[in-house]
C-alpha positions as CSV (number, residue, x, y, z in Angstrom):
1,X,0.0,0.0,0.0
2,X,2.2,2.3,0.8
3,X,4.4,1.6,-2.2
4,X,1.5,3.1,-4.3
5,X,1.6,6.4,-2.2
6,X,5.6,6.8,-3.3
7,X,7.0,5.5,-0.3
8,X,11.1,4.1,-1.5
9,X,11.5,0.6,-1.0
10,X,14.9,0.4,0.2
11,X,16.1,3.0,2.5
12,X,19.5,2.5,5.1
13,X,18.2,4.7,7.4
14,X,15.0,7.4,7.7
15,X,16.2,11.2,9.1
16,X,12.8,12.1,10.4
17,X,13.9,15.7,10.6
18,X,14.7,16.1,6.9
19,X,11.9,18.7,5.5
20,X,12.2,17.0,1.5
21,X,11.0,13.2,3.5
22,X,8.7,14.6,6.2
23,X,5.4,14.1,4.2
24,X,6.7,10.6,4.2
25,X,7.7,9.8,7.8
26,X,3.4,8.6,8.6
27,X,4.2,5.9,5.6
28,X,7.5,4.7,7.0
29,X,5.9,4.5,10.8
30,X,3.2,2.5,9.5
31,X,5.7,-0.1,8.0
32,X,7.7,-0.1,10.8
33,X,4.4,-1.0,12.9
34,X,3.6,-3.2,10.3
35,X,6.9,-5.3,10.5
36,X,7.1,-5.4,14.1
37,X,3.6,-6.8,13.8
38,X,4.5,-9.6,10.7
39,X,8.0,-10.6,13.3
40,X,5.9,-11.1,16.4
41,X,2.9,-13.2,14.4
42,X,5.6,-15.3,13.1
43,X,7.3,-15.8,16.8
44,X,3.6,-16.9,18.0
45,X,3.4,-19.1,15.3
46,X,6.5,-20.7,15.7
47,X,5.5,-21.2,19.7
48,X,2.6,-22.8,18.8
49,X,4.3,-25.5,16.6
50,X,6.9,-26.1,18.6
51,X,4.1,-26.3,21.8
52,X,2.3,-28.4,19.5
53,X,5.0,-31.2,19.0
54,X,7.2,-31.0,22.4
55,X,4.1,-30.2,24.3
56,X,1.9,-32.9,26.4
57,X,-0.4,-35.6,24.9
58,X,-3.9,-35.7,26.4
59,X,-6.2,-38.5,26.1
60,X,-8.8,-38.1,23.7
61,X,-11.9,-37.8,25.0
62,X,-14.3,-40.5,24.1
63,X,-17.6,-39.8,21.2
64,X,-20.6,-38.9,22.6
65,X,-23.7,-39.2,20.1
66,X,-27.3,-37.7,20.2
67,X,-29.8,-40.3,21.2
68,X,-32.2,-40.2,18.0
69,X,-35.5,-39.1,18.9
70,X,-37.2,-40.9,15.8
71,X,-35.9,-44.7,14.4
């Protein structure tokens, strides 16, 4: 998205207090936020795999069925 509104896509580092950038300092913040969000959905995901295979077994519970009103 914020490719479209002109944003560069490789930068080394942002000067926030340089007046020819400032109209794009909101775009940058937002894909800052937006990383930081993409790195800790992928740490969460990793914890739940690795929860998922190291993590105990529980019995599974046995079926329970509906008694059929009509036969």
């Amino acid at each position: 998205y914020v490719g479209i509104l002109g944003m560069p896509r490789r930068m080394a580092f942002y000067d926030y207090a340089n007046p020819a950038i400032a109209p794009q300092a909101f775009s940058v913040t937002m894909s800052a936020i937006g990383g930081f969000i993409l790195l800790l959905s992928g740490l969460l995901f990793l914890l739940v795999l690795i929860r998922g295979q190291f993590g105990a077994r529980d019995e599974a519970a046995a079926y329970r069925f509906a008694v059929p009103l009509h036969m």
